[in-house]
matplotlib code that plots the C-alpha trace (Angstrom):
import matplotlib.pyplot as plt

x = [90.8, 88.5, 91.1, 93.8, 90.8, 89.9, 93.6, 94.5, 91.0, 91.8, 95.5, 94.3, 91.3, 93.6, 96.3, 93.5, 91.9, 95.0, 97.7, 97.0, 98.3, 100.9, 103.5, 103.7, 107.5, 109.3, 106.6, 106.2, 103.2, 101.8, 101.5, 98.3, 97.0, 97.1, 94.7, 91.2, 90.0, 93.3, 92.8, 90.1, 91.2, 94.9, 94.3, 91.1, 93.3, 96.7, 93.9, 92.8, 96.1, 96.7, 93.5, 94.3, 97.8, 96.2, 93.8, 96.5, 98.6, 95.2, 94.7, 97.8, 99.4, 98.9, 102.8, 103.6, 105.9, 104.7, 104.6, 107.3, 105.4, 102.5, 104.2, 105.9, 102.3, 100.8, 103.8, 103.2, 99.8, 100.2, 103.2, 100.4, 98.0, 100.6, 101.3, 97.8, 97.0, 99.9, 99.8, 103.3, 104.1, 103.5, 106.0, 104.5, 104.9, 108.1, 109.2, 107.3, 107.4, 103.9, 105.6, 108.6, 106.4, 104.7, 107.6, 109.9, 106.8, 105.9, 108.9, 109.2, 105.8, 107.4, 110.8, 108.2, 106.5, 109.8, 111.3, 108.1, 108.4, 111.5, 110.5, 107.6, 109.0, 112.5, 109.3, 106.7, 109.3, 108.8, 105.3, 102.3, 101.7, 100.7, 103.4, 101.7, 101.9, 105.3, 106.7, 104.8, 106.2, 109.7, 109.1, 107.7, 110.4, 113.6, 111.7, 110.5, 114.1, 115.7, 112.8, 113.1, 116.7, 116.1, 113.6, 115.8, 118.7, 116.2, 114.7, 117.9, 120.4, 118.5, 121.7, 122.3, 122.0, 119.4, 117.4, 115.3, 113.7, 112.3, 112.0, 108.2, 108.7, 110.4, 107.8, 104.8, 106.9, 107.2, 103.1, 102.1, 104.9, 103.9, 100.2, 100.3, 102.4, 99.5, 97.2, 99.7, 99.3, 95.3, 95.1, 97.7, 95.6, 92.3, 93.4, 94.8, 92.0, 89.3, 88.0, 89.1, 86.6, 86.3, 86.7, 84.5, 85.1, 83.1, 82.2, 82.8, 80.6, 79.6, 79.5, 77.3, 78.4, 77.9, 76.1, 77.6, 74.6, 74.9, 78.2, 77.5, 79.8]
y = [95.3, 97.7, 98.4, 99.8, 101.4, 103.3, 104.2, 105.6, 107.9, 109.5, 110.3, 111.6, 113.8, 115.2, 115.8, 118.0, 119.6, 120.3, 121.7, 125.5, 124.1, 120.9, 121.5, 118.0, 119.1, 119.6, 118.0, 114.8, 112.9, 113.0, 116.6, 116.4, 114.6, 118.1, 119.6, 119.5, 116.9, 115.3, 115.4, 112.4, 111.0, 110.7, 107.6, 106.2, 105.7, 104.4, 102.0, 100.8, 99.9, 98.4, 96.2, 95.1, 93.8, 92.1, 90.3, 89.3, 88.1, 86.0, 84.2, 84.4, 86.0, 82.8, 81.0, 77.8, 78.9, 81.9, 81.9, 84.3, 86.7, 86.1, 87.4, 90.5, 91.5, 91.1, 92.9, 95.7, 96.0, 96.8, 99.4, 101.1, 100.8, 102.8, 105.4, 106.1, 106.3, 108.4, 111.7, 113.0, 116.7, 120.2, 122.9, 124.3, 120.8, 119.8, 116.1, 114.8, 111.3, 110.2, 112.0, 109.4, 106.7, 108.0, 108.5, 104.8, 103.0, 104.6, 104.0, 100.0, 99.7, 100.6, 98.3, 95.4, 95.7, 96.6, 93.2, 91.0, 92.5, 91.3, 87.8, 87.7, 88.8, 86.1, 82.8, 84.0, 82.9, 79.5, 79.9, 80.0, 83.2, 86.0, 87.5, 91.0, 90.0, 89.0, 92.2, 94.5, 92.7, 93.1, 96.4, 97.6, 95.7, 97.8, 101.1, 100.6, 100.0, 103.0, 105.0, 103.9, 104.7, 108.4, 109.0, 107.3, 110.0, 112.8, 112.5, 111.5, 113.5, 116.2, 118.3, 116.0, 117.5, 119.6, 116.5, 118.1, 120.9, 117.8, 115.1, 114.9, 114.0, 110.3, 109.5, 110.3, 107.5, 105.1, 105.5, 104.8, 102.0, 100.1, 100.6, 99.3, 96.2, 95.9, 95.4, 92.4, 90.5, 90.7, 89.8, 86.9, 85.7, 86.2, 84.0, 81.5, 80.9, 80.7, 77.7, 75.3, 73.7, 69.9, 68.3, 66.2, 62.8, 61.1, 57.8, 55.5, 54.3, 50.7, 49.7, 46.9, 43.9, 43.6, 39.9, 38.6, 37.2, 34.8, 33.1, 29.7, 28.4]
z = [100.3, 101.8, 104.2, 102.0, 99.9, 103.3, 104.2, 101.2, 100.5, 104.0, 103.2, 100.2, 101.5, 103.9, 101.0, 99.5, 102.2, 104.8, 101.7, 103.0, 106.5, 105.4, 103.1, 101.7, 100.6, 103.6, 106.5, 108.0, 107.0, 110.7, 110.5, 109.4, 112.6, 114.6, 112.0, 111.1, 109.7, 109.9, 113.8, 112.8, 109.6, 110.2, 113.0, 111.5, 108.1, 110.4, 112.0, 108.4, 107.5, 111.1, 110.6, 107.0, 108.6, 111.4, 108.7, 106.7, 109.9, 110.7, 106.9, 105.6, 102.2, 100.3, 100.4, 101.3, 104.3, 106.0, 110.1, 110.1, 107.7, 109.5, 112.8, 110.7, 109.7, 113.3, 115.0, 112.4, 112.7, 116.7, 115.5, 113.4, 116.4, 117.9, 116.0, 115.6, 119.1, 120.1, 118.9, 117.1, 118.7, 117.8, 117.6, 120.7, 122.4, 120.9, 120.8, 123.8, 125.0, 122.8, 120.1, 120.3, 120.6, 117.5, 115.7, 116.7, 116.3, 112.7, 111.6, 113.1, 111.2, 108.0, 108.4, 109.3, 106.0, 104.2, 105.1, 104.8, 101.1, 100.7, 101.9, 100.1, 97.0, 97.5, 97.9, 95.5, 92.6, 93.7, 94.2, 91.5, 92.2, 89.3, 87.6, 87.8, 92.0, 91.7, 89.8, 91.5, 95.5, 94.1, 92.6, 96.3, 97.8, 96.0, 96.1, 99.9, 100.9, 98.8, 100.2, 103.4, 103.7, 102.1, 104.9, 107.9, 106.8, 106.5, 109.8, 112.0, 110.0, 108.5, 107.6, 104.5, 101.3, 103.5, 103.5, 106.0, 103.6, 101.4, 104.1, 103.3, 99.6, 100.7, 103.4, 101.1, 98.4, 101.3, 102.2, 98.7, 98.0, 101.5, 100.6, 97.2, 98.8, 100.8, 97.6, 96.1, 99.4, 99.5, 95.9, 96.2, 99.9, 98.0, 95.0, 97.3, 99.6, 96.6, 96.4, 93.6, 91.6, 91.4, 88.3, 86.9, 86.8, 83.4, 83.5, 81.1, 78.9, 79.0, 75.1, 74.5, 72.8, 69.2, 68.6, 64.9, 62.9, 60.5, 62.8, 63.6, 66.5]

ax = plt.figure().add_subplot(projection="3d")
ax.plot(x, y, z, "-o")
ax.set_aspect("equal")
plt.show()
């Protein structure tokens, strides 16, 4: 959980202390990584998420079936890798080839964890899982997906109900949405991988036999 707790307090120190220089409206979340501190926080916070994917990948998310989720999470966690590492471009620099990388690989990251919701959420019905985890994996699942969508048309066809004067609204939904799915998934792989204690078995009692005086045989 540390993880998520470190991802989100660096996207939200750089929410406070990069507003004169990001408007959170109408720019891209990587905008902050060009700025101080972003230049710092921005990929150590990416990496946080990356590593609490790649821990999740490695223990599981506590279903019965999950080798396929397990992959999802690894695959994203190298996508988050990426977009940390590769810088996304400057008006000066204009969409350069890191940029790209920075961009498709962002985005792959956020369609991985979109779609291992939406498996999670379909098994844990069958599962023992929490309710709370249950509601709150579909409740990341329908609003990741709607989000997601909203920011896919903003970015690619920005002309859209001038989508691109707001585009930064939807990816700052999708950041929160994604983390938070991140919380139900360590909480469910915590639970399941505590151990269960044994119960005790109690012995019976020998009773002695009662000897009838006063009985002759």
């Amino acid at each position: 959980m540390s993880g998520i707790a470190a991802s989100q307090a660096g996207f939200a120190v750089m929410h406070l202390t990069q507003s004169h220089d990001v408007d959170a409206v109408s720019t891209p979340v990587s905008a902050y990584a060009v700025t101080w501190p972003g230049v710092l926080l921005f990929p150590a916070s990416v990496i946080a998420l990356a590593a609490t994917c790649f821990i999740l990948a490695m223990r599981g998310v506590g279903l019965a079936r999950e080798g396929f989720v397990k992959f999802l999470l690894g695959a994203t966690a190298v996508m988050l890798v990426c977009a940390a590492v590769f810088r996304t471009g400057t008006p000066e620099s204009g969409l350069t080839w890191w940029a790209q990388i920075h961009r498709y690989s962002a985005g792959a990251a956020f369609v991985l964890l979109t779609v291992v919701a939406g498996i999670c959420a379909a098994r844990m019905r069958g599962a023992d899982a929490p309710a709370w985890v249950r509601h709150g994996t579909w409740w990341a699942t329908v609003l990741a997906a709607l989000t997601f969508l909203t920011t896919t048309v903003n970015t690619f066809l920005p002309g859209v109900l001038d989508g691109g004067d707001w585009r930064g609204i939807p990816q700052r939904v999708l950041l929160v949405v994604l983390s938070s799915l991140l919380w139900f998934l360590v909480a469910n792989s915590i639970r399941t991988a505590a151990p269960v204690a044994p119960v005790p078995v109690v012995e019976p009692v020998p009773t002695p036999a009662r000897v009838l005086t006063g009985v002759r045989s």
